[in-house]
C-alpha positions in Angstrom: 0.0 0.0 0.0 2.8 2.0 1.1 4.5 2.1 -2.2 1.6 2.5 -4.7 1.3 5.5 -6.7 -1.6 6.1 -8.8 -2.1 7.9 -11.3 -5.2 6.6 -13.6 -8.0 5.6 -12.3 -7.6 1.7 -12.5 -4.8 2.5 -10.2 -7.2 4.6 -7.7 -9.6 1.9 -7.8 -7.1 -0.8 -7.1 -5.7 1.8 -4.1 -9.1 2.0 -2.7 -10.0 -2.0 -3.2 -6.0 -2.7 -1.2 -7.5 -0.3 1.3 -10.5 -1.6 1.6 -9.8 -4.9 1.7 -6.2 -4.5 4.2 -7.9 -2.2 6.6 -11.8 -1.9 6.8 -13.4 -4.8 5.8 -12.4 -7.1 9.1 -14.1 -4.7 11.0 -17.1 -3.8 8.7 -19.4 -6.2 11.2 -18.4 -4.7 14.9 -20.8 -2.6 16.6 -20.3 0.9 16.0 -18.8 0.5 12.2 -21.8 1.8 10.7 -22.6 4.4 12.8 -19.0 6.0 14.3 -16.3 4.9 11.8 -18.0 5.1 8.4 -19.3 8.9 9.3 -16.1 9.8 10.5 -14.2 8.3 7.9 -16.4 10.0 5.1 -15.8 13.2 6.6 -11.8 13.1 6.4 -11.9 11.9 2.9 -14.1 15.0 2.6 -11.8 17.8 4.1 -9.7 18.5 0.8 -12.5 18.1 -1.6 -14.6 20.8 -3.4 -18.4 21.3 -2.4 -19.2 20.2 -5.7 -17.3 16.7 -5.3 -18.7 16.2 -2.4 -22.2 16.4 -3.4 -21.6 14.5 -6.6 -20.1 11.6 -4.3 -23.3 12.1 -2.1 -25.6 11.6 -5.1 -23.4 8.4 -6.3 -24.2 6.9 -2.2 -27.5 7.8 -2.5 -27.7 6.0 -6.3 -25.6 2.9 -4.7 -28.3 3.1 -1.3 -31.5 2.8 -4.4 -29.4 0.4 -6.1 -29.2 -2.1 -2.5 -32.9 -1.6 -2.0 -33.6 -2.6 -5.6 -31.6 -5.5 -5.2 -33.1 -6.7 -2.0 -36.5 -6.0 -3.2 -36.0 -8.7 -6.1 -34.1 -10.6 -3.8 -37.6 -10.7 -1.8 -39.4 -11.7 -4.8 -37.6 -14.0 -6.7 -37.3 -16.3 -2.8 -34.2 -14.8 -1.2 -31.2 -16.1 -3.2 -29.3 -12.4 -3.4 -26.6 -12.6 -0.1 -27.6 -9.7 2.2 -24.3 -8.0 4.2 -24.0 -8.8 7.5 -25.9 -7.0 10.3 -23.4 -5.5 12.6 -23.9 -6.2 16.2 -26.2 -3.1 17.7 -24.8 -1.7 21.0 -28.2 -1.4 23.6 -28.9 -1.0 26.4 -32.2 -2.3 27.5 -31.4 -5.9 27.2 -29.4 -8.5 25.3 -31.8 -8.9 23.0 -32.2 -5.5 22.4 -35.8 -4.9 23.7 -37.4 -1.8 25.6 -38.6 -2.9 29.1 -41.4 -1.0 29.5 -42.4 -2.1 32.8 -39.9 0.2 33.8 -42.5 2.6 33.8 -44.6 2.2 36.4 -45.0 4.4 40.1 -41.1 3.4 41.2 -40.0 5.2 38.4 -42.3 8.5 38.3 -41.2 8.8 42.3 -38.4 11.6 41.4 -39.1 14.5 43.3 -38.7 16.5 40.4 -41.4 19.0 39.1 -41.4 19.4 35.2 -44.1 21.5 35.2 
């Protein structure tokens, strides 16, 4: 990676797929890829590009985003043979699996002292 210098874009592409493929994708599943790193990561890439390129690149995610939906939707239809990418883990805090307890929400809880109105 270190020693790659390109110059066409077959040789950005094959920069970005190294990178990709080296750095990101063992940690595309953990918890908090989607929604801290990917942001984050987007927004450095960002910092010495034009307005303009960076709402042409936001108009190719949004065309790739159509394009996953599209695919899933046929996927769907024709009985689920497309391979869907991995879920990462979600982070909560409710319970393992994730679920609200709403009993939570009964006297105990309301017995703050506090008056909100």
């Amino acid at each position: 990676l270190k020693s790659m210098n390109p110059t066409s874009k077959e040789d950005w592409e094959k920069l970005s797929t190294e990178l990709y493929n080296e750095l990101v994708k063992k940690h595309s599943t953990k918890p908090g890829f989607d929604k801290n790193f990917v942001p984050h990561l987007l927004k450095l890439i960002c910092t010495n590009l034009r307005d303009v390129e960076i709402r042409k690149n936001s108009t190719r995610l949004k065309e790739y985003a159509e394009e996953k939906v599209k695919a899933e939707k046929e996927a769907k239809k024709s009985g689920g043979g497309a391979k869907k990418a991995p879920k990462p883990k979600t982070v909560g805090t409710a319970s393992a699996k994730n679920v609200i307890d709403t009993k939570a929400y009964g006297d105990e809880a309301l017995d703050d002292d506090l008056d909100f109105m």
